[in-house]
Structure formats: structure tokens, C-alpha cells
C-alpha positions, 0 to 999 in steps of 0.5 A: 463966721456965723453965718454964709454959704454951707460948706464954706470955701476952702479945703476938704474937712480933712485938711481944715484946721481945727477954728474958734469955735465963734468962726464956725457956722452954726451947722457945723457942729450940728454936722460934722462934715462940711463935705461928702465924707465916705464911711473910711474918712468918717473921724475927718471931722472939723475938730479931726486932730491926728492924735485922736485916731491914734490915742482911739486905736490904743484904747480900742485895742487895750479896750478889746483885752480889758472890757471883754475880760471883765466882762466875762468874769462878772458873768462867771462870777453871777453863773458861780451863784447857782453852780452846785458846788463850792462857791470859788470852785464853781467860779475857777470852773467858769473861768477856765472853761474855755481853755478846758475845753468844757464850755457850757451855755454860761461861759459861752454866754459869758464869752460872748457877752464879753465881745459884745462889751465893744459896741459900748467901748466904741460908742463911748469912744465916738462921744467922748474922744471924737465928740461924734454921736455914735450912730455914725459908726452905724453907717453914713446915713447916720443909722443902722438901715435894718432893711439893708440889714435884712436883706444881707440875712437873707444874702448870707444864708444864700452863701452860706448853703454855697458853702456847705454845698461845696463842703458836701463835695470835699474828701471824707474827713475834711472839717466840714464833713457832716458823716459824724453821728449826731449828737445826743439832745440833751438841756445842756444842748438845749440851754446853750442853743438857746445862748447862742442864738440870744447871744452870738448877734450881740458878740458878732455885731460887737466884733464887727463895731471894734474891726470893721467900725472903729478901727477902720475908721481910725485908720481910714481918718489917719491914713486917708487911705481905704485899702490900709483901712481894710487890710490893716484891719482885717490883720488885725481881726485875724491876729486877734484869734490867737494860734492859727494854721494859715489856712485858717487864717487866710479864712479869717483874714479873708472873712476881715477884707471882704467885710471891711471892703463891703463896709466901704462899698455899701456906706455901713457896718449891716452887711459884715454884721450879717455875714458874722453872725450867720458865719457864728451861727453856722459853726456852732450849729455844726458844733452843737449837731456834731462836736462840741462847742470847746473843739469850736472855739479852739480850733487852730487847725482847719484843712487847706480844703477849707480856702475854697470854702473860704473863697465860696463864701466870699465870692458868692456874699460879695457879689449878691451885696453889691447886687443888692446895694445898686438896687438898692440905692444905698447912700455911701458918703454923708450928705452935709446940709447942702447936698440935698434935704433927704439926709439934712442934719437935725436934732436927731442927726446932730453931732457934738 
């Protein structure tokens, strides 16, 4: 079929057999789905295959181990360069930092920058496994919205002071407790500041393109389920952070299924980038100001006071991203070619 109505008569995407190529219309490859498909169902494609997500999560998980490993060991091995001492010494020094508990600004740059390897990972994942242009991990549009994006900056600060507020008024010696003396400023402050403040974007946005992107698109696609998406993912995204108390690991848990659930709300990974990266903001100020970025990283431990700074956060984030999402209007399904000329495909829109 070369050419007639667009979408052609028939079942969802979803449930299409893969045709010939020669009996698909021409836009179908230009866009990939002949329906309005929401952000879980995104990999329902018309050359959706069932093993695809699954071979896809595989690879993402090993990916995550693998890529972020690599990564943080070539950035060891470049710091190594210009320690002051023996070559291989500096270099074990580096690696080990982060179980020592002696992180300085290149292995949380190396650490870091690791994480980051995800955005790549999955947008290679997209192209090669799912023959999808990577922006529509992005969002539905298909585009990261940097307006969207920029509001829901101004949304976490917004919840964050919340928390902190309410950290203020929990008993002496609880986590969030800021009657410690300040730390000494010194350049090795000053030089991981500057880290974590080029860096953290980039490892937030990495995490949130592997849990909340991929692999909640993948199993939103195998499925065809929203609430297995994002509570499968934010398991995942919890368990992943290793040793844990459960009350940090509700906190990381809950952190997963209010950012996965705002991705299917508002069509789009901005508001889980947000949030993570003013979460990783907030933790490594306090860890800069007060403690030390190696007690940041290993935490394991958190008081059960910590819930309701926990539950202060999320609530106080989800409802003002809701809020601003109506207000703003945002698009939270694809629009195929026919469901109006705002979001027609292109060649910048195309899908392979």
C-alpha cells in the first residue's frame, strides 16, 4: 500500500504485524506511530517486535555496569597523569577512591561522568535496536521542551526549601541536621564544587534517560502497562543503589515512582531531569558544607525521620508539575501526521 488514508484502517500500532516494507505507506517510516502513542508505549512502533524490549533491557542493564565502569576508569587513568606520585599508585588511588571513601573532584568526575555514559547507551539503543531517532526518548513531541525544563528547575527548588523547611524542624542529630560546624574552604572544595556543579546535570540526566527513559519505555512497550513501567523501574532504580535501610530505600524508591509517573503525565523525561539534579545538588552542597563527599556517596543508613522529608518533597514537586503541565498545555501522546499540522512529521521529526 503506497499510498491512502493516514493511519490506515486496521488495529493500533501496537498490535500491527511487522508488513513489507513495499505495503507501508511512505510516512509510516517518516513516523513511527500510526496512532496517538503515550510516552510508556513509545517502543509500539510498526516494526515493534516483542523481543526487542526485552534484548534492549538486557543490554541497558549490562550497559549500566559495563559503559559507567569504563568510563570511570579511563577518567582514572587520565587523572593518574598528573597525580604527584607513581603512575600505577595514583591510578589504583583513583580507582579506589570511592569505596575509601576519599573522593576528590576527579573521581567524583570520573564517577559521574560514568553515569552519564547512559544518555549514549540509550540513544544508540533507540537507533540501532529500535530503528527510532533518539529524541523520542526525550519526550512525545519528539524534543527535550527546555521551557518545560526550566520551569520544573524552578519547581524543585520550590520543593526542595520545603524539605529542608521541614528537615529544620525534625530532632537534633537526624541526617538532615545542619547544627554541624561548616567545613574549611579549601581548592580541593573549591575544585570539586566546580565538579559537581559542570558534572551532576550530566550524571542526573544520565540516570534519568537509563530508568525513567529507556527502560520504562521498554517495559511500558512489552507490557502495555503504565504501572508496571513505572514501578518496575523505580525498583530497579532503588536496587541499583546498592546496600540500603529501608527507609532509604523508600526515599529512593519513592524518588523513582513519582519521576516515573510524572514522565507519563507530562509526556517527558524535564521534570524527573529536574528534580535529580536539584536532589544531587542539594545532598552534595550539604556534603561539601558539612561532611565530605565519600559520607555522601555511601551512605547506606538514613533516620525513619527521613519519610517525611521524603513525602515533603514528592508531594510538594508532583502537584505544582501537574499545576504547571495543565497550564501549560504540554502534549502528552504523539501526533502521527493526521492529527493535526502543529506536530507533522519531517525531516527533523523523521524516525528510521
Amino acid at each position: 500500500m503506497s499510498s491512502g488514508a493516514w493511519p490506515p484502517p486496521g488495529p493500533s500500532a501496537g498490535h500491527l504485524p511487522v508488513p513489507p516494507t513495499t505495503q507501508l505507506p511512505a510516512a509510516a517510516w517518516r513516523f513511527p506511530h500510526a496512532e496517538p502513542t503515550p510516552y510508556h508505549l513509545m517502543l509500539r512502533t510498526w516494526t515493534y517486535a516483542w523481543w526487542r524490549p526485552v534484548v534492549g533491557v538486557l543490554l541497558a542493564v549490562v550497559s549500566f555496569f559495563v559503559a559507567a565502569s569504563v568510563v570511570y576508569l579511563a577518567v582514572a587513568a587520565v587523572a593518574a597523569l598528573f597525580g604527584s606520585g607513581a603512575y600505577l599508585d595514583d591510578f589504583e588511588r583513583q580507582v579506589g577512591a570511592i569505596s575509601s571513601g576519599d573522593v576528590g573532584p576527579e573521581s567524583l568526575l570520573a564517577l559521574n561522568l560514568g553515569l552519564a555514559s547512559m544518555i549514549p547507551i540509550t540513544w544508540l539503543l533507540m537507533r540501532w535496536l529500535h530503528r527510532m531517532r533518539p529524541r523520542w526518548l526525550a519526550s512525545v513531541v519528539p524534543r527535550f521542551r527546555w521551557r518545560f525544563f526550566a520551569v520544573c528547575l524552578g519547581v524543585a527548588v520550590v520543593a526542595l526549601l520545603a524539605q529542608v523547611l521541614v528537615g529544620l524542624l525534625l530532632p537534633a542529630g537526624s541526617e538532615d541536621d545542619l547544627s554541624g560546624a561548616v567545613n574549611d574552604f579549601t581548592v580541593r572544595t573549591a575544585l570539586t564544587a566546580l565538579v559537581v556543579l559542570a558534572s551532576t546535570p550530566l550524571q542526573a540526566a544520565g540516570e534519568e534517560y537509563l530508568f525513567r527513559g529507556y527502560l520504562l519505555q521498554a517495559f511500558g512497550s512489552l507490557f502495555r502497562s503504565r504501572w508496571v513501567a513505572v514501578v518496575g523501574t523505580a525498583l530497579l532504580f532503588a536496587i541499583a543503589h546498592g546496600s540500603q535501610n529501608f527507609p532509604l530505600f523508600f526515599d529512593r524508591f519513592a524518588f523513582g515512582l513519582i519521576a516515573g509517573w510524572l514522565v507519563t503525565r507530562t509526556g517527558g523525561l524535564e521534570a524527573g531531569i529536574a528534580l535529580h539534579i536539584l536532589n544531587n545538588f542539594l545532598a552534595f552542597g550539604f556534603a561539601l558544607a558539612f561532611g565530605d563527599i565519600g559520607s555522601a556517596l555511601a551512605i547506606s543508613e538514613v533516620s525513619w525521620w527521613n519519610i517525611l522529608l521524603t513525602v515533603t518533597q514528592s508531594g510538594v514537586y508532583t502537584l505544582l508539575v501537574v499545576w504547571v503541565a495543565r497550564r501549560m498545555s504540554l502534549q502528552t501522546a504523539t501526533r502521527p501526521p493526521s492529527d493535526g499540522p502543529a506536530e507533522s512529521p519531517g525531516p527533523a521529526v523523521a524516525a528510521a
